[in-house]
C-alpha positions, 0 to 999 in steps of 0.5 A, a space after each residue: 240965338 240957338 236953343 243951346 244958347 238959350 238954354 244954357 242962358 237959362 242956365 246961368 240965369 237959374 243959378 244965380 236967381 237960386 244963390 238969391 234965395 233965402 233958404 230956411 234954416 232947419 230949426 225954421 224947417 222943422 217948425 213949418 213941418 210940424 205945423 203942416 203933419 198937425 194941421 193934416 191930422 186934425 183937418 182929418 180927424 175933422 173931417 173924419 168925424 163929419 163924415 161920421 156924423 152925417 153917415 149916422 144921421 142919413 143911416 137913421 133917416 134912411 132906417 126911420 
């Protein structure tokens, strides 16, 4: 086999696994979005305010 045959088997083979797939719909999309931006921001803020907290607390260790 060539690599263009190869190639353009690889092709094919791609549509056809692509025209199998279940895409989401864009209510299911939109939901899964939504989670992932307020999951991101509160994982953030969390983080955020650990690196806060353990600022103070080795600025005060560091000054004391």
């Amino acid at each position: 086999m060539t690599f263009f045959e190869r190639a353009g088997r690889f092709v094919r083979e791609s549509r056809e696994e692509l025209s199998r797939v279940n895409w989401p719909g864009r209510k299911e999309t939109t939901r899964y979005t939504t989670f992932v931006i307020g999951f991101s921001v509160a994982l953030s803020l969390f983080l955020g305010l650990l690196d806060f907290l353990f600022l103070q607390g080795l600025e005060r260790f560091i000054l004391n």
